[in-house]
SEVEXLUM-217160 format. One record per residue: x negated, y negated, z negated of N, C-alpha, C in turn. Coordinates in steps of 0.2 Angstrom, whole numbers, padded with zeros to 4 digits, always signed. Atoms other than C-alpha are relative to their C-alpha. Layout:
N
XYZXYZXYZ/...
//
This chain:
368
-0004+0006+0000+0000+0000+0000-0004-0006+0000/+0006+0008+0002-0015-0013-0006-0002+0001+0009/+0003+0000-0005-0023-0006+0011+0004-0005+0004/-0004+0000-0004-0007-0009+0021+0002-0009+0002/+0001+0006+0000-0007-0027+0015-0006-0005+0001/+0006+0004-0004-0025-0032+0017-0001+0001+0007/+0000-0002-0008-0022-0026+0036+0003-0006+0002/-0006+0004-0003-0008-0038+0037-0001-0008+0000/+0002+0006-0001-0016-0051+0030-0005-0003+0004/+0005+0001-0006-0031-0051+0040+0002-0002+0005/-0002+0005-0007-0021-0053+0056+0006-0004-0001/-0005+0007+0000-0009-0067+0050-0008-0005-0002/+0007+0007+0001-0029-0077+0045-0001-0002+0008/+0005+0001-0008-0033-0072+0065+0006-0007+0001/-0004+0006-0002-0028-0090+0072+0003-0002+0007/-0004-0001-0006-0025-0086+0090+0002+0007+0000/-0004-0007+0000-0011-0075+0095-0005+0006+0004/+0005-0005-0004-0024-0065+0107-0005+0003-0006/+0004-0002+0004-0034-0062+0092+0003+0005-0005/-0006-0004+0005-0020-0054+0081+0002+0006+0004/-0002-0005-0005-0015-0044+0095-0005+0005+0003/+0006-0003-0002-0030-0038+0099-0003+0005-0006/+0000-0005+0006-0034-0032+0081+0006+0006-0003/-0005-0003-0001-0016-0026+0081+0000+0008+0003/+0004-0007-0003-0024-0014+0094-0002+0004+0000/+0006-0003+0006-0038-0011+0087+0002+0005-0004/+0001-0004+0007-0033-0004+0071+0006+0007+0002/-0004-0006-0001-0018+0006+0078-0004+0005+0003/+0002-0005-0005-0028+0013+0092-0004+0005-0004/+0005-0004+0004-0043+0021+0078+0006+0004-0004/-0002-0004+0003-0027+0029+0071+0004+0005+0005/-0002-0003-0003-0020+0035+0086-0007+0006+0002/+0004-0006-0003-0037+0044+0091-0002+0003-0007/+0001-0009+0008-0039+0053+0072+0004+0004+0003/-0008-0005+0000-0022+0059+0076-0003+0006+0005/+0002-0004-0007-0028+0066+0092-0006+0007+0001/+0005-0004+0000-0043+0073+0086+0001+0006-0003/-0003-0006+0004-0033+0085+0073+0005+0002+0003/-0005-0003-0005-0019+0089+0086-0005+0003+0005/+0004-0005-0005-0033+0093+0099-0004+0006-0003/+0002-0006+0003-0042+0105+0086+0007+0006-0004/-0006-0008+0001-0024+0113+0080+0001+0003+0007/-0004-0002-0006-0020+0114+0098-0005+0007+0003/+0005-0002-0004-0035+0124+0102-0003+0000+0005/-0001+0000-0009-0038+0118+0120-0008+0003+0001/+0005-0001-0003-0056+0122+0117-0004-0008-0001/+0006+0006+0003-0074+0111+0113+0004-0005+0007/+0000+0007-0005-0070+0099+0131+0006-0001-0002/-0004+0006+0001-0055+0093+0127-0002-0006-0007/-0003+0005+0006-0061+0086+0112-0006-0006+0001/+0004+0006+0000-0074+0075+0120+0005-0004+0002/-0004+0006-0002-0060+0062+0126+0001-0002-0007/+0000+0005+0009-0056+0057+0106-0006-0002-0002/+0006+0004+0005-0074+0058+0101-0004-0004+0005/+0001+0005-0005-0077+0047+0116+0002-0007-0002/-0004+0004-0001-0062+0037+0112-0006-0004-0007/+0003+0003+0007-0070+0036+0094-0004-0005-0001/+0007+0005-0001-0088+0030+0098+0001-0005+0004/-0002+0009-0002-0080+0015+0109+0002-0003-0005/-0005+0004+0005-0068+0011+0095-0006-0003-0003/+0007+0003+0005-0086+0010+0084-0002-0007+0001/+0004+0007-0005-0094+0000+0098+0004-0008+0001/-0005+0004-0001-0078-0010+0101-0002-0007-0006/-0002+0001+0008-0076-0014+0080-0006-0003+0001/+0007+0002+0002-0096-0020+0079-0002-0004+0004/+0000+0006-0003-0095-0032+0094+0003-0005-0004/-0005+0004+0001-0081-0039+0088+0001-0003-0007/-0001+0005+0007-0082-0042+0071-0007+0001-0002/+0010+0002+0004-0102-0040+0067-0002-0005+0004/+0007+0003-0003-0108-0049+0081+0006-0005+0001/-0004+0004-0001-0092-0060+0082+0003-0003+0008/+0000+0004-0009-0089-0061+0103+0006+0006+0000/-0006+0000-0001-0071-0058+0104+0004+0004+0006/-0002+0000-0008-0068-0060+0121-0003+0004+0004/+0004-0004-0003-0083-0048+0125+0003+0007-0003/-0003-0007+0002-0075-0033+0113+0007+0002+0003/-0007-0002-0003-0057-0035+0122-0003+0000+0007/+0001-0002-0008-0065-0034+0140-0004+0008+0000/+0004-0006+0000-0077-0017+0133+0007+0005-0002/-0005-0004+0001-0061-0011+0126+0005+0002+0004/-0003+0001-0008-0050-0012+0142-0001+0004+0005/+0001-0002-0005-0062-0006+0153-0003+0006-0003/+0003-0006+0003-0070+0007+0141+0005+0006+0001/-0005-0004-0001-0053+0015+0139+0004+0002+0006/-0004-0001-0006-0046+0014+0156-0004+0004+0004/+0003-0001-0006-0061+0016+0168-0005+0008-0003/+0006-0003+0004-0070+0030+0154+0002+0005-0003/-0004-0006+0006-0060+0038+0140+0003+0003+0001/-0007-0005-0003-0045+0043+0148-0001+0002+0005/+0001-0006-0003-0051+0050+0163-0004+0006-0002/+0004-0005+0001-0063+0060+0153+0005+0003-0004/-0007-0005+0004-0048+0066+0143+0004+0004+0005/-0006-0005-0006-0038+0069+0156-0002+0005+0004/-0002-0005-0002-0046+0080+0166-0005+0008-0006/+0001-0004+0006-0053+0089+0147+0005+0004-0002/-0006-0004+0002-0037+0093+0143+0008+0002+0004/-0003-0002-0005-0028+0098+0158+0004-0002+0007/-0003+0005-0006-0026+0085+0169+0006-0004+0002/-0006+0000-0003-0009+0081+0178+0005+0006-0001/-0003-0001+0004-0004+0096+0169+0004+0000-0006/-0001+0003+0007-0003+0089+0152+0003-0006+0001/-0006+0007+0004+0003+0075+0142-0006-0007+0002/+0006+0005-0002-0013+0063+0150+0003-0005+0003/-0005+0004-0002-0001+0054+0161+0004-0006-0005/-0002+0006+0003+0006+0047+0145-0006-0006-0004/+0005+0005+0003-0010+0040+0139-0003-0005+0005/+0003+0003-0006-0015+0033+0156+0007-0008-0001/-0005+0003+0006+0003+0023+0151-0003-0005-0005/+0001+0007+0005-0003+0016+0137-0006-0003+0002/+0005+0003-0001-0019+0012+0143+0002-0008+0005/-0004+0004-0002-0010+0001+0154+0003-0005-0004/-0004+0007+0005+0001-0007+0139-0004-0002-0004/+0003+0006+0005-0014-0013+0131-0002-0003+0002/+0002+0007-0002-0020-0023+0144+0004-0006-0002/-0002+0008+0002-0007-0036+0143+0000-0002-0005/+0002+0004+0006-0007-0041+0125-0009-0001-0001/+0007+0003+0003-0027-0042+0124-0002-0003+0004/+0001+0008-0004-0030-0050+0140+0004-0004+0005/-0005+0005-0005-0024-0065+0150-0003-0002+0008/+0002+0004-0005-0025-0073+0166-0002+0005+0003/+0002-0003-0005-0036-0068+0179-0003+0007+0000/+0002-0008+0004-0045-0053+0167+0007+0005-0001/-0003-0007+0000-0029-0046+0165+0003+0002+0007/-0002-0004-0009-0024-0043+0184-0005+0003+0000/+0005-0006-0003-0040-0038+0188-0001+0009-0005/-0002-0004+0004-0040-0027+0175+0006+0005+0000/-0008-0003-0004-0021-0020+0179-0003+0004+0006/+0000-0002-0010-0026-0016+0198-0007+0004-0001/+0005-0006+0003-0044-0007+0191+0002+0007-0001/-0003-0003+0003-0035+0002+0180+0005+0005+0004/-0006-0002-0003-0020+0006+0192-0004+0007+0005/+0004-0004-0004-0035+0013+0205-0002+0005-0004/+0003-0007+0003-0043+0024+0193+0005+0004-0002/-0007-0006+0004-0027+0032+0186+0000+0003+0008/-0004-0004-0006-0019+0036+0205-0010+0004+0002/+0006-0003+0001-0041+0043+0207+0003+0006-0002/+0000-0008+0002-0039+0055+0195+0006+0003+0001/-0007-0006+0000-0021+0063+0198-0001+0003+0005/+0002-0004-0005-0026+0064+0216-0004+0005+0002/+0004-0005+0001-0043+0072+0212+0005+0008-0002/-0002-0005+0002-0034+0083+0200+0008+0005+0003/-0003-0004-0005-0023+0087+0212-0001+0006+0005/+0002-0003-0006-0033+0095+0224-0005+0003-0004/+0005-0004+0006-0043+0104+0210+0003+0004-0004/-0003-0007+0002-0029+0113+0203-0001+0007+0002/+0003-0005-0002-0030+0127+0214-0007+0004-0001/+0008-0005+0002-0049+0131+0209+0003+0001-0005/+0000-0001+0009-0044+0129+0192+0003+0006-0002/-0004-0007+0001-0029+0140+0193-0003+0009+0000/+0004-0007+0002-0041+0156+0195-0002+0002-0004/+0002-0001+0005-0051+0153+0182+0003+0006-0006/-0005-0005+0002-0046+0167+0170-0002-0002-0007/-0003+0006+0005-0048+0154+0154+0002-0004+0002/-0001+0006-0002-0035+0144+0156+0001-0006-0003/+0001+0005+0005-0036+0132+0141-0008-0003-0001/+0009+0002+0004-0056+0129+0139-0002-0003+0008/+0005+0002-0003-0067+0117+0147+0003-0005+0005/-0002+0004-0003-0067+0104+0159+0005+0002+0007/-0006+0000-0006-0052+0102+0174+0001+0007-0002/-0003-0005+0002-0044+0116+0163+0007+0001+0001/-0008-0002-0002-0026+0124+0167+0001+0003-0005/-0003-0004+0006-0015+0127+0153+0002+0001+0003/-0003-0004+0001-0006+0139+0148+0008-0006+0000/-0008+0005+0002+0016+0136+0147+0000-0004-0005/+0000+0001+0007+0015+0136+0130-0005-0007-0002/+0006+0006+0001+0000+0124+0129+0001-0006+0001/-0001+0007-0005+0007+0112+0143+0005-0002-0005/-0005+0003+0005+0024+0110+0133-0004-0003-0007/+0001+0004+0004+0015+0108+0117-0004-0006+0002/+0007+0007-0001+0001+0095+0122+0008-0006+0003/-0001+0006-0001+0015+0085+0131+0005-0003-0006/-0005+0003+0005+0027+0084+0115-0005-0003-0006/+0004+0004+0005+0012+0079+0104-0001-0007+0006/+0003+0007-0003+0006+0066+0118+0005-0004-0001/-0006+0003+0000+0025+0060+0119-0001-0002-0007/+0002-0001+0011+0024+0060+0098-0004-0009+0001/+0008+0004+0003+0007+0051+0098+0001-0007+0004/-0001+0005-0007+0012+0038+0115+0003-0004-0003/-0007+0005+0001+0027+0034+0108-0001-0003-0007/+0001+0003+0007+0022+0031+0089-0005-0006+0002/+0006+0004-0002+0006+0020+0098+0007-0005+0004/-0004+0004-0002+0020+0011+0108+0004-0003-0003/-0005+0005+0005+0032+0005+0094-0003-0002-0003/+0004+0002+0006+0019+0004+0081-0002-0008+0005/+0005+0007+0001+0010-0010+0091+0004-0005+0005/-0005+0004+0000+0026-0019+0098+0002-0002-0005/-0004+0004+0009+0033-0021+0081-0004-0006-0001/+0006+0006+0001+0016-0029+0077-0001-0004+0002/+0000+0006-0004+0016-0039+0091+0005-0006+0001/-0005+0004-0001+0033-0045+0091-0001-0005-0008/+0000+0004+0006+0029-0050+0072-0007-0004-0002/+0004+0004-0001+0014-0059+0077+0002-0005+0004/-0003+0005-0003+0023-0067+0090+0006-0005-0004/-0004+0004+0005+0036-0073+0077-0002-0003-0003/+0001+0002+0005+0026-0077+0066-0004-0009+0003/+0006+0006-0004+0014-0089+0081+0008-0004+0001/-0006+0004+0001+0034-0096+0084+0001-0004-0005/-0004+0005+0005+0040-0102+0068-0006-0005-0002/+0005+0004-0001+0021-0109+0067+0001-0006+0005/+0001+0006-0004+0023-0118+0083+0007-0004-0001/-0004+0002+0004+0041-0124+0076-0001-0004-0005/+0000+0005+0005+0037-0131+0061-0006-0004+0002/+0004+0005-0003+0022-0140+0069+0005-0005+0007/-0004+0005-0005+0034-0148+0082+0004-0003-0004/-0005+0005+0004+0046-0153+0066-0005-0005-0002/+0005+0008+0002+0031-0162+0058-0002-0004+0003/+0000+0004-0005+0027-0169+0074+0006-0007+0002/-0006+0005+0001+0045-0176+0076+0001-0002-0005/-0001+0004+0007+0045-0183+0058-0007-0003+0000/+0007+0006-0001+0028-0191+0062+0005-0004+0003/-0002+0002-0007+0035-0199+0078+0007-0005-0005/-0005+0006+0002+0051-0205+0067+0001-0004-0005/+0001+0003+0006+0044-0210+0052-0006-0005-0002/+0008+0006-0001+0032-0225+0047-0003+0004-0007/+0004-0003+0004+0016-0217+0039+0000-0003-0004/+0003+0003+0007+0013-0230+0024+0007-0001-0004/-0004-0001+0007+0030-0230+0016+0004+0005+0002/-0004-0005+0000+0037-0215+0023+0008+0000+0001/-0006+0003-0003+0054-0224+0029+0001+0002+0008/+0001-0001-0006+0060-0221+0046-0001-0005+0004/+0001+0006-0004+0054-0233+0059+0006+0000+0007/-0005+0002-0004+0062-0238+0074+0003+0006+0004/-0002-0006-0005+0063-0224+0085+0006+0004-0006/-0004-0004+0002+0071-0214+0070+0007-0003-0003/-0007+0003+0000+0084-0228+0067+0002+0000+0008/-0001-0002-0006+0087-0227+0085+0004+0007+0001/-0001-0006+0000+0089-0208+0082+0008+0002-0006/-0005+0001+0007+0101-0211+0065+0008-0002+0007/-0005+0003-0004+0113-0223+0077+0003+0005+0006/-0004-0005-0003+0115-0209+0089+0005+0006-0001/-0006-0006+0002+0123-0196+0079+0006-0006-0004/-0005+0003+0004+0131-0210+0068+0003-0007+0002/-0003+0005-0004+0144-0221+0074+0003-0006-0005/-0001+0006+0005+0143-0236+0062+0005-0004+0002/-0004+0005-0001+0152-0247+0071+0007+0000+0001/-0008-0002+0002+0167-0238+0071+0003+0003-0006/-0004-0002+0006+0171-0236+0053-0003-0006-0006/-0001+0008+0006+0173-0251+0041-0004-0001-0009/+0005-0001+0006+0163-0244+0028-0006-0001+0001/+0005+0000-0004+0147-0245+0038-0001-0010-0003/+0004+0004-0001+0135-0259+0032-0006-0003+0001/+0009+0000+0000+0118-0268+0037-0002-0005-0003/+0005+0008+0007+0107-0277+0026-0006-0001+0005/+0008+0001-0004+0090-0286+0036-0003-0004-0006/+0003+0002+0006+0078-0287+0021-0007-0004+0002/+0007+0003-0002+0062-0297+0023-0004-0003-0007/+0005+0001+0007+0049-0299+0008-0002-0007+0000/+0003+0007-0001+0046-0319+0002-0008+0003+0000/+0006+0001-0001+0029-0324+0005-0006+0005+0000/+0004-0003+0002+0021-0309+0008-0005+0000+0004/+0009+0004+0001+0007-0319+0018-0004+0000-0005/+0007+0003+0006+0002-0325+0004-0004+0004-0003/+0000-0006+0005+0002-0309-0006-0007+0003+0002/+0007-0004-0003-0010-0301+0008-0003-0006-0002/+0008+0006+0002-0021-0319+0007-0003+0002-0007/+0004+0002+0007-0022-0319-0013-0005+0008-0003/+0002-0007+0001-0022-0300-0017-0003+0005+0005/+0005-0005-0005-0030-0291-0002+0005+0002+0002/-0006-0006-0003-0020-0277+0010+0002+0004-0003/-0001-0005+0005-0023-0264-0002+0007-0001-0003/-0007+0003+0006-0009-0273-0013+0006+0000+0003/-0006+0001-0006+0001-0279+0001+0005+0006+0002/-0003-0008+0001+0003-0260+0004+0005+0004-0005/+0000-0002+0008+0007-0257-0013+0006-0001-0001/-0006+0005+0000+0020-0269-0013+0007+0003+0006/-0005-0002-0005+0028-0261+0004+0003+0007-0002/-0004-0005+0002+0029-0245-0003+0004+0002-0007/-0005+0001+0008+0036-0250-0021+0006-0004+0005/-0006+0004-0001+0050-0258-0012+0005+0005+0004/-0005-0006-0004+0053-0242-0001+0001+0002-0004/-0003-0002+0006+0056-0233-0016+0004-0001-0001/-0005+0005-0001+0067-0245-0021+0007+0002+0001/-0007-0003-0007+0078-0243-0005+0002+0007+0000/-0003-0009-0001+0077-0224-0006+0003+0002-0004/-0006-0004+0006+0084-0223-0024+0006+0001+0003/-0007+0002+0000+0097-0233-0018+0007+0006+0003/-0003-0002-0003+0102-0226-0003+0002+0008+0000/-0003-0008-0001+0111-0208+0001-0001+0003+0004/-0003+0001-0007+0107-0202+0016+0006+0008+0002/-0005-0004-0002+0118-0186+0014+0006-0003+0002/-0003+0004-0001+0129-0199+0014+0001-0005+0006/+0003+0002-0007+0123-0204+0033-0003-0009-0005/+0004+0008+0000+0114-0220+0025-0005+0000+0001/+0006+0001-0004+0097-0225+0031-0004-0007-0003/+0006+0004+0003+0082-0235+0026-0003-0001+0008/+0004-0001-0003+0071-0241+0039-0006-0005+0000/+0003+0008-0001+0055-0252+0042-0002+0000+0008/-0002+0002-0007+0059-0262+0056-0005-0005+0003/+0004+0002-0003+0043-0271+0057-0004-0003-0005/+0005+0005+0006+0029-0277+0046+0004+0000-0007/-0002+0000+0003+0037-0284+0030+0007-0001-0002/-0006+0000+0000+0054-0282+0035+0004+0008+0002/-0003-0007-0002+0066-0269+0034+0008-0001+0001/-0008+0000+0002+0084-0265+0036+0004+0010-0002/-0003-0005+0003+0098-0255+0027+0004+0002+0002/-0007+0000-0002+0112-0247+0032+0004+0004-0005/-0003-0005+0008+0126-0239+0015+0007-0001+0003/-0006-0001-0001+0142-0235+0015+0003-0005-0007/-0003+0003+0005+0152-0246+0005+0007+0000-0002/-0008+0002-0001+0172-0249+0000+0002-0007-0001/-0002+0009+0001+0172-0268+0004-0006-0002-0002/+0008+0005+0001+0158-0281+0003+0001+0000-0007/+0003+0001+0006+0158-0284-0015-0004+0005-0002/+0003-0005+0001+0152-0265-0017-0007-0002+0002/+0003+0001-0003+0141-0267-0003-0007-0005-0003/+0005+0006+0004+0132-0284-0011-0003+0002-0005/+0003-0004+0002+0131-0276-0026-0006+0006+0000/+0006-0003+0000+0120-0263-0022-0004-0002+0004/+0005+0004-0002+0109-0274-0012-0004-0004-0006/+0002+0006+0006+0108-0285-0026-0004+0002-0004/+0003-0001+0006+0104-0273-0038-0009+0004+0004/+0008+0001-0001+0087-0270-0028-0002-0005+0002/+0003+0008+0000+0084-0287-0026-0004+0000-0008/+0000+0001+0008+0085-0287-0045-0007+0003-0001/+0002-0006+0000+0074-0271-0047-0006-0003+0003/+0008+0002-0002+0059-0278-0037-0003-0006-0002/+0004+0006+0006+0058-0295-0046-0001+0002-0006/+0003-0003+0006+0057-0286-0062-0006+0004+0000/+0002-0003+0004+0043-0275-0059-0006-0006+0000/+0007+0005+0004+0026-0282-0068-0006+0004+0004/+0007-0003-0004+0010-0279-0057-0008+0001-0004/+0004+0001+0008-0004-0273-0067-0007-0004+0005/+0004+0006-0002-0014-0286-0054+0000-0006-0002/+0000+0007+0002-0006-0299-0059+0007+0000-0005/-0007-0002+0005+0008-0297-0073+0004-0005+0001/-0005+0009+0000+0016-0316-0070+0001+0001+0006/+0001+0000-0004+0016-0312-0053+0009+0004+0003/-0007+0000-0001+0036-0313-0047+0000+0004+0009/-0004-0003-0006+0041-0301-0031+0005-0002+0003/-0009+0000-0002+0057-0305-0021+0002+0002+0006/+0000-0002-0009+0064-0303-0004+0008-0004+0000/-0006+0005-0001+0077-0313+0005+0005+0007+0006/-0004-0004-0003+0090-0302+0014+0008-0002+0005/-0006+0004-0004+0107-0307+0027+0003+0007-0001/-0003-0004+0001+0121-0293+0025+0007-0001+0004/-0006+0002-0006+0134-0290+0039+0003+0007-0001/-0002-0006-0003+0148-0276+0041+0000+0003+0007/+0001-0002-0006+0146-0266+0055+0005-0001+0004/-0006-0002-0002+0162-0264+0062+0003-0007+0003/-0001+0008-0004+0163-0285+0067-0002+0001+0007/+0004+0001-0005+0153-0281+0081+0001+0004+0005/+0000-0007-0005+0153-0271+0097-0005+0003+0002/+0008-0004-0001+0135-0266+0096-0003-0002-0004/+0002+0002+0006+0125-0264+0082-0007-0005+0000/+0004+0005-0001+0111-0276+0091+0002-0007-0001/-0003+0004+0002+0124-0287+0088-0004-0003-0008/+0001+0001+0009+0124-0285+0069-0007-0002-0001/+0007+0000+0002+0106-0283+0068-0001-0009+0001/+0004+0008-0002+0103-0302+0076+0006-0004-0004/-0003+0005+0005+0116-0309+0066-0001+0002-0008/+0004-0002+0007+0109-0301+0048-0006-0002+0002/+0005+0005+0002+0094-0308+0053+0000-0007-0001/-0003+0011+0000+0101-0328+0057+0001+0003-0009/-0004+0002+0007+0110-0323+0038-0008+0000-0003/+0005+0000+0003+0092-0318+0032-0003-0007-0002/+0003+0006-0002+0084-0334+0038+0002-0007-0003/-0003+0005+0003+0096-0344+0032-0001+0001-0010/+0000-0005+0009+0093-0335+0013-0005-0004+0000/+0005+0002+0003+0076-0341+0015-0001-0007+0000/+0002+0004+0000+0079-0358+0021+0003-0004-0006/-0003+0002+0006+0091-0359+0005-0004+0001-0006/+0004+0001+0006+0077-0357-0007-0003+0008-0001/+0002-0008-0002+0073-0335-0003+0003+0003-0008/-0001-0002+0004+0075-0323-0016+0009+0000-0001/-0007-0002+0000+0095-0324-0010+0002+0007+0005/-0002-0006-0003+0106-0311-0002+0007-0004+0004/-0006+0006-0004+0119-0321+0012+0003+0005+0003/-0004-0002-0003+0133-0312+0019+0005-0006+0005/
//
């Protein structure tokens, strides 16, 4: 079980799917040729059949010590490909009876592991090799049955002619062994490939929450106020409000205290807005440019509405900065319901003018 686990874990570490897939190969095929090695000595086909596993073996070795000793990846999946296509499997096949047996199904898999380990150009080429030397050998061992047939062992040695008995077993084991090496390293691959999915999935959500969220106070910026107004149709329902906030004098703030503070300042106010707002309640925070942002809340009538703008007005002239404790915070804001306008670009330029007017009436007010 502990094994079954560090197997698993190993190829969720490999970071390309080619690489997971490959080990996925790997480690099934070194259990497919044990198997083979104790089925071909119950079977007793005789010492030449049992050089195609101990063949398969000392590649698998060779394979394993490319690959992970000497670390050349792309050189252990091309040795493994062609070792087994153009090398192992016809020396099995005509070991253990040719065209006769169950060798046909391993020519088969030797086939299904090209695609998951290589791509592109290697793996055609590699396909149409592989395809030549199979249709090779059944041809040969076509036209060499009839010598074979004589022989009066007809289990032993190489381009060997089983017996009934023989042929039926060898193909229900090969079938057995083919078909276990067939689902075992699809399961794996489909659960590699899910796995490279939900990987490239949440990296495309994070991607799209970059894209619709301003990095320094983690508010949404434009594009994702843009994206809000698409599903939510403010302007047809009466409860829909926007606030267009804008921070006093926070030149000055950056001249006296540096950017660092400025910042400081931007993300203490997005807090702020976040407590406020609801957004399972489709409400919205955004910064809509520099030291300005705007709100959209649901309300039951302006005074609600006012109210809870106020009470973060209120909230950010209270806090005491440990730069400067005397040091008063505000922000000027204009507040419109949505629903006056027939587009919320509308609103927006008229909660700014209210803004404007806030500040030219002394800032630190909220003007509907």
């Amino acid at each position: 079980m502990k094994a079954t686990k560090n197997i698993r874990r190993y190829i969720d570490d490999q970071k390309r799917l080619e690489d997971r897939l490959f080990s996925v190969v790997l480690m099934v095929g070194v259990v497919i040729v044990w198997v083979s090695m104790v089925v071909t000595f119950i079977e007793k086909l005789g010492p030449g059949a049992n050089v195609g596993p101990i063949a398969s073996a000392i590649m698998l070795l060779v394979v394993i010590f490319v690959a992970f000793k000497l670390k050349k990846m792309d050189l252990a999946r091309l040795m493994l490909c062609y070792t087994l296509n153009c090398f192992v499997v016809p020396l099995a096949f005509f070991s253990c009876g040719g065209i006769d047996s169950g060798m046909p199904l391993y020519m088969l898999a030797g086939l299904f592991l090209v695609v998951p380990v290589l791509k592109g150009a290697k793996r055609i080429i590699c396909i149409v090799v592989t395809f030549a030397v199979d249709i090779a050998c059944i041809v040969i061992s076509y036209f060499i049955r009839p010598a074979a047939a004589v022989a009066e062992e007809s289990s032993v040695g190489v381009f060997a002619n089983l017996t009934p008995e023989a042929r039926t077993a060898d193909m229900i084991c090969s079938l057995i062994l083919i078909g276990l090496y067939v689902v075992i390293t699809t399961s794996l691959i489909m659960d590699a490939y899910q796995k490279e999915r939900e990987s490239a999935e949440e990296l495309l959500m994070k991607l799209d929450e970059l894209s619709s969220k301003d990095e320094l106070t983690g508010l949404y910026n434009r594009r994702g106020f843009l994206s809000f107004l698409e599903q939510t149709p403010v302007k047809d329902d009466e409860r829909y409000y926007l606030c267009m906030i804008d921070i006093d004098h926070f030149k000055r703030l950056n001249d006296n205290y540096g950017h660092f503070f400025g910042n400081a300042v931007l993300r203490q106010l997005a807090t702020l807005m976040t407590d406020e707002v609801d957004e399972d309640n489709n409400e919205i925070v955004v910064r809509y440019g520099g030291e300005e942002f705007l709100i959209i809340i649901r309300a039951n009538g302006k005074e609600e509405a006012y109210r809870r703008i106020d009470r973060i007005r209120a909230n950010f002239v209270d806090i005491r900065w440990d730069k400067d404790p005397d040091l008063l915070t505000s922000f000027s804001a204009g507040l419109v319901r949505c629903s006056r306008f027939g587009a919320t670009s509308e609103a927006i330029d008229f909660a700014d003018k209210l803004l404007y007017t806030a500040k030219e009436n002394g800032r630190n007010l909220i003007k509907m």
